[in-house]
C-alpha positions in Angstrom: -105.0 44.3 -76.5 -108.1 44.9 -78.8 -111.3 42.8 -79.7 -112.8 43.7 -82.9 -115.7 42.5 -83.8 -118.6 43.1 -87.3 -120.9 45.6 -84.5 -118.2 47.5 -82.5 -114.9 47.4 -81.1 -113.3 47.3 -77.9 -110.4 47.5 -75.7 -109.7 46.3 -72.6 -106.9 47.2 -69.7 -105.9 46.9 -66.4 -105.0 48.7 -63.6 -102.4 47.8 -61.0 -103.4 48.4 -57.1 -102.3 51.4 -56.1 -101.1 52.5 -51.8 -103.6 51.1 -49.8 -105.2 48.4 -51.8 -104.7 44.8 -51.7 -101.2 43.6 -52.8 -101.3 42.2 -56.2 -105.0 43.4 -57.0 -105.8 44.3 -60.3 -109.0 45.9 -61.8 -109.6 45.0 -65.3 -111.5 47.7 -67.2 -112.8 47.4 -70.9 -114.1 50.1 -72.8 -116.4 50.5 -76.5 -118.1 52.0 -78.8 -118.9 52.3 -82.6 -121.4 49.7 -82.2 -124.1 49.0 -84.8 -126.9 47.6 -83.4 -128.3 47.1 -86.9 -125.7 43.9 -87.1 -124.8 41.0 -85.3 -123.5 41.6 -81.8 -120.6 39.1 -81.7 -119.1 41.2 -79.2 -120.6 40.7 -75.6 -119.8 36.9 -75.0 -116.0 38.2 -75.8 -116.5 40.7 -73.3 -117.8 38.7 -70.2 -115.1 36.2 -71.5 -112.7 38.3 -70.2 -114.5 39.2 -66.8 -114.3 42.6 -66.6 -114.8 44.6 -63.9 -115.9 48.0 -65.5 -117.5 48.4 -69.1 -118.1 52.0 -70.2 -119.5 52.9 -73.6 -117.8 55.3 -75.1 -120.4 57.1 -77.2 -122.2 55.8 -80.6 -123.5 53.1 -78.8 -126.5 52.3 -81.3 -126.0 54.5 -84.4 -129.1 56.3 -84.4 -128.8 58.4 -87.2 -129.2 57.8 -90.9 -127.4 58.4 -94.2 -129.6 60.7 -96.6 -127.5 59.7 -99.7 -124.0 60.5 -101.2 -122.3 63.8 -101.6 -118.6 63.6 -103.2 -117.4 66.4 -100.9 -120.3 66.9 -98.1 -120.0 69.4 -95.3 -119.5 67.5 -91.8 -122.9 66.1 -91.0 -124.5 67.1 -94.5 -125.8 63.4 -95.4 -127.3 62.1 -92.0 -130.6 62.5 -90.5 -131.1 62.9 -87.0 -133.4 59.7 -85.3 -136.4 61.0 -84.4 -137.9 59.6 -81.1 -139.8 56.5 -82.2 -136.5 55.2 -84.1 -134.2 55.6 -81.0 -136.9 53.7 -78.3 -136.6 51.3 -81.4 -133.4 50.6 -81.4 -132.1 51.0 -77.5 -135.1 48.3 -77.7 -133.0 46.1 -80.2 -129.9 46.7 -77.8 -131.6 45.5 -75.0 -132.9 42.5 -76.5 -129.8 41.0 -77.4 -129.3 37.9 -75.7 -125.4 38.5 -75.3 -125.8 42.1 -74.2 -128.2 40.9 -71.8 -126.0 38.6 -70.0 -123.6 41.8 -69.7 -126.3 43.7 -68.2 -127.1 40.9 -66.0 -123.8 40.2 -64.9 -122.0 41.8 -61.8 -119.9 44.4 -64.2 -121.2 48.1 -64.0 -121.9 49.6 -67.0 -121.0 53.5 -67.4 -121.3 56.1 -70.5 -121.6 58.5 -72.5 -123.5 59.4 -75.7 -122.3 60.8 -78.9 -123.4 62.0 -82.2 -124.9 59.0 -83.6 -126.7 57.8 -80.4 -129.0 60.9 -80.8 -128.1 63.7 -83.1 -126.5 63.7 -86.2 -122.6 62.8 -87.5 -120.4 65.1 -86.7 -123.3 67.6 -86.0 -121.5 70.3 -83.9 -119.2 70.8 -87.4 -121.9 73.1 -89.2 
């Protein structure tokens, strides 16, 4: 079951109880990443729509870096530019403003991750 939105994607799934937990219990975890912050975030009223108990990012959670130009046939990372520190407190400050992503944040749902390439470094940047 996937939500696909303009500024990410996600996926959500659930988990049966296992031995030991209550009968019938079921923990719903949904999972994202690819998100452009630079867009609208359609995505987070989705998400709390279906009350999740776990979100974790799955890496390029802003897309940090930035394209340099065009190169018919580039080497892996050739074209971006790393975000320098100024433009990532920028735009982790543009994720955190969102009124949607807020109300995640706010919520009861824990929030878990990882970064990736684009949060911080460069596409594909450990392909030189």
């Amino acid at each position: 079951d996937f939500v696909e939105q303009v500024s990410g994607m996600a996926c959500d799934g659930t988990v049966s109880a296992g031995p030991g937990d209550a009968a019938g219990a079921t923990t719903r975890v949904l999972f994202g990443s690819c998100n452009f912050v630079s867009q609208p975030q359609t995505l987070w009223d989705d998400v709390l729509a279906r009350k999740p108990d776990l979100w974790i990012w799955g890496g390029d959670n802003i897309y940090a870096d930035q394209k340099r130009g065009f190169k018919l046939f580039p080497k892996p990372g050739s074209i971006f530019q790393a975000a320098d520190p100024a433009r990532l407190r920028q735009l982790y400050a543009k994720q955190l403003a969102d009124p949607g992503y807020m109300r995640l944040l706010n919520s009861s749902v824990p929030l878990v991750g990882t970064w990736d390439d684009h949060d911080y470094g460069i596409n594909d940047g450990d392909n030189r």
